[in-house]
TORRO-301843 format. One record per residue (C-alpha): chain; y, x, z. Coordinates in steps of 0.5 Angstrom, whole numbers. Example, Ala and Ser with C-alpha at 12.3 -4.5 7.8 and 13.67 -1.06 7.14 Angstrom:
2
PT/c/north/east/up
PT/A/-9/25/16
PT/A/-2/27/14
This chain:
184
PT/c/north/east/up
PT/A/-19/14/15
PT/A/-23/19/18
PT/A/-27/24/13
PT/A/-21/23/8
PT/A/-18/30/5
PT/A/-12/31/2
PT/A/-9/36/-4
PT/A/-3/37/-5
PT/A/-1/39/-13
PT/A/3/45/-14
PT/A/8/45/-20
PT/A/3/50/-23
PT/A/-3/44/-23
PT/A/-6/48/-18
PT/A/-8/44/-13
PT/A/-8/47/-4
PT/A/-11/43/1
PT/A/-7/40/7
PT/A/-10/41/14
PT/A/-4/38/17
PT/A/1/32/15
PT/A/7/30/16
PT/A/9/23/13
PT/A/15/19/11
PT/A/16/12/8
PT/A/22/12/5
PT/A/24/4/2
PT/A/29/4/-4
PT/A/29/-3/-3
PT/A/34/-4/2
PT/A/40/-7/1
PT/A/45/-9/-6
PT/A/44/-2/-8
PT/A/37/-2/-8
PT/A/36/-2/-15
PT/A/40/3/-16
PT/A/36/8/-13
PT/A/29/6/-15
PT/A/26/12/-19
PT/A/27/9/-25
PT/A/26/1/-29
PT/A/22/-4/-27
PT/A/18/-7/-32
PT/A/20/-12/-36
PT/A/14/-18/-32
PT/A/16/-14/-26
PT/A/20/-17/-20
PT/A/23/-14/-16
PT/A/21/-15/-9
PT/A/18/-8/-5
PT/A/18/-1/-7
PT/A/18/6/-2
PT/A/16/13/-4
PT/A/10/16/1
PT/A/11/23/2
PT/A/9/28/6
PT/A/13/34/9
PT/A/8/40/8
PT/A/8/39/1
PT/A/15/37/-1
PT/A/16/44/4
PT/A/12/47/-2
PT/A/15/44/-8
PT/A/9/40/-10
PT/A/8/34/-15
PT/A/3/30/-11
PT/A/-2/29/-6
PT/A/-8/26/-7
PT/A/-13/24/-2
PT/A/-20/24/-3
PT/A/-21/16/-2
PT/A/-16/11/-2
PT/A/-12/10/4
PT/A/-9/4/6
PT/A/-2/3/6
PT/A/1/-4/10
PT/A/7/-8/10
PT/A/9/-14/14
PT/A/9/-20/9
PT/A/16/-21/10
PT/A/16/-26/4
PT/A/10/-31/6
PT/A/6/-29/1
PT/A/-1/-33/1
PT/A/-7/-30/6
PT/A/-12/-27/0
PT/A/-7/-26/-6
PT/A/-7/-19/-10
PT/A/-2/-15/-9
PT/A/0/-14/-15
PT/A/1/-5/-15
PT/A/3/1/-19
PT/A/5/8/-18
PT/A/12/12/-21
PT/A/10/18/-26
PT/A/16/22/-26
PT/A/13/26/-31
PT/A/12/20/-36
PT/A/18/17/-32
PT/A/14/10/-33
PT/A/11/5/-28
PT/A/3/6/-28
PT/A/-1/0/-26
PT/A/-6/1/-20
PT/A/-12/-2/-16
PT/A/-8/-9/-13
PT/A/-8/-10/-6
PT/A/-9/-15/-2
PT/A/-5/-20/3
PT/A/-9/-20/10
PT/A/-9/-23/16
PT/A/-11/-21/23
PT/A/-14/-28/26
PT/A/-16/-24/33
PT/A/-17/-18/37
PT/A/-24/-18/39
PT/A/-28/-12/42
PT/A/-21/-8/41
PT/A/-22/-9/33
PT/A/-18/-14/29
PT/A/-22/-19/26
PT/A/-19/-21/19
PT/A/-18/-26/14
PT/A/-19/-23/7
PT/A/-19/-29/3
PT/A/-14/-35/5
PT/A/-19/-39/8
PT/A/-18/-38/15
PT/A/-25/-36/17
PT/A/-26/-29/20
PT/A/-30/-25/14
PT/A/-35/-19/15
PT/A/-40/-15/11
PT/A/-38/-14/4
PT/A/-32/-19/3
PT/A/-29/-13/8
PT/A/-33/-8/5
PT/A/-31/-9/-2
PT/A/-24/-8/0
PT/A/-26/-1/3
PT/A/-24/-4/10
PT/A/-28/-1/16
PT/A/-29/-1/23
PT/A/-25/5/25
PT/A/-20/1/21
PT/A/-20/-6/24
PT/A/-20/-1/30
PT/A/-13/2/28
PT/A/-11/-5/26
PT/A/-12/-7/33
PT/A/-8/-2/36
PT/A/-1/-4/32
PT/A/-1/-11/30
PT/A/-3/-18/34
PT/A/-7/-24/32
PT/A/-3/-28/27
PT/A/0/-22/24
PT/A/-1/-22/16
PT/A/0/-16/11
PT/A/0/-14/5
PT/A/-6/-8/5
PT/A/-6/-3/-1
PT/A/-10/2/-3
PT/A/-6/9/-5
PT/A/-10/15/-8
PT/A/-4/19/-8
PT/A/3/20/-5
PT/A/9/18/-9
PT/A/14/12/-11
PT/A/10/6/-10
PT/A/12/-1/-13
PT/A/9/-8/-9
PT/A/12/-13/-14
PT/A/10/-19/-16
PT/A/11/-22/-23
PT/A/17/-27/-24
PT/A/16/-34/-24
PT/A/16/-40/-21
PT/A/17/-39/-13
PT/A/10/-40/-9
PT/A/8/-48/-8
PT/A/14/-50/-14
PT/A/12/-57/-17
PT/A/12/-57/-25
């Protein structure tokens, strides 16, 4: 988002700004080998559903740890596994200094219902009405991001949208139980 800054963490702890900023999303969940490459296990509640390490050129080019950004940005996924509009999206973050799995602020499934005045009008929590004000707001979503939403996706589109505070290996994974709709 406009406004947003970025650091990036030298091996030292000191940290440069990042003026320019080429980024990468690499997934690891893709295909039967997927597990394997993960940057380390997954919690024993977790299940394996998506994860992707978020980088940035720049700072790899300089050998550094991290980047953090000075608000959270949002990161989207296509919601390839049809969960709910207005779920959580269970979220955390990979510590190779720990080697552990941190758990993170949620994100959320969304929906975009139309494209209005060249913005996506959205549904934030599963009852099919278009949300404003401090249902949005809450979320961190702004005009400039309903704007840019409006140029990559078409009403009917759902996403999972995340907040990330830094680049690293994220993980988006719900805890295992009984499929979504399962009648006890």
């Amino acid at each position: 988002p406009q406004g947003t800054a970025a650091n990036m963490i030298l091996p030292d702890g000191s940290s440069q700004p990042l003026t320019s900023l080429t980024v990468r999303a690499t997934e690891y969940t893709v295909g039967e080998n997927g597990p394997k490459r993960m940057p380390g296990p997954l919690p024993p509640t977790s299940g394996y559903t998506y994860a992707v390490e978020l980088s940035v050129d720049e700072a790899m080019a300089q050998g550094a740890v991290q980047v953090n950004f000075s608000k959270p940005l949002p990161v989207y996924v296509d919601n390839f596994l049809n969960f709910p509009v207005g779920q959580a999206v269970p979220a955390g973050w990979y510590d190779r200094s720990k080697a552990a799995w941190i758990a993170s602020d949620n994100g959320r499934v969304i929906g975009i219902l139309a494209i209005e005045n060249e913005a996506a009008t959205l549904d934030v929590d599963g009852d099919n009405l278009a949300d404003t004000g401090s249902k949005l707001e809450d979320l961190g979503i702004s005009e400039d991001e309903q704007r840019q939403l409006a140029k990559l996706y078409p009403s009917g589109k759902n996403l999972w949208r995340v907040p990330v505070t830094h680049f690293t290996s994220w993980d988006f994974n719900w805890p295992f139980g009984p499929p979504f709709g399962a009648i006890y």
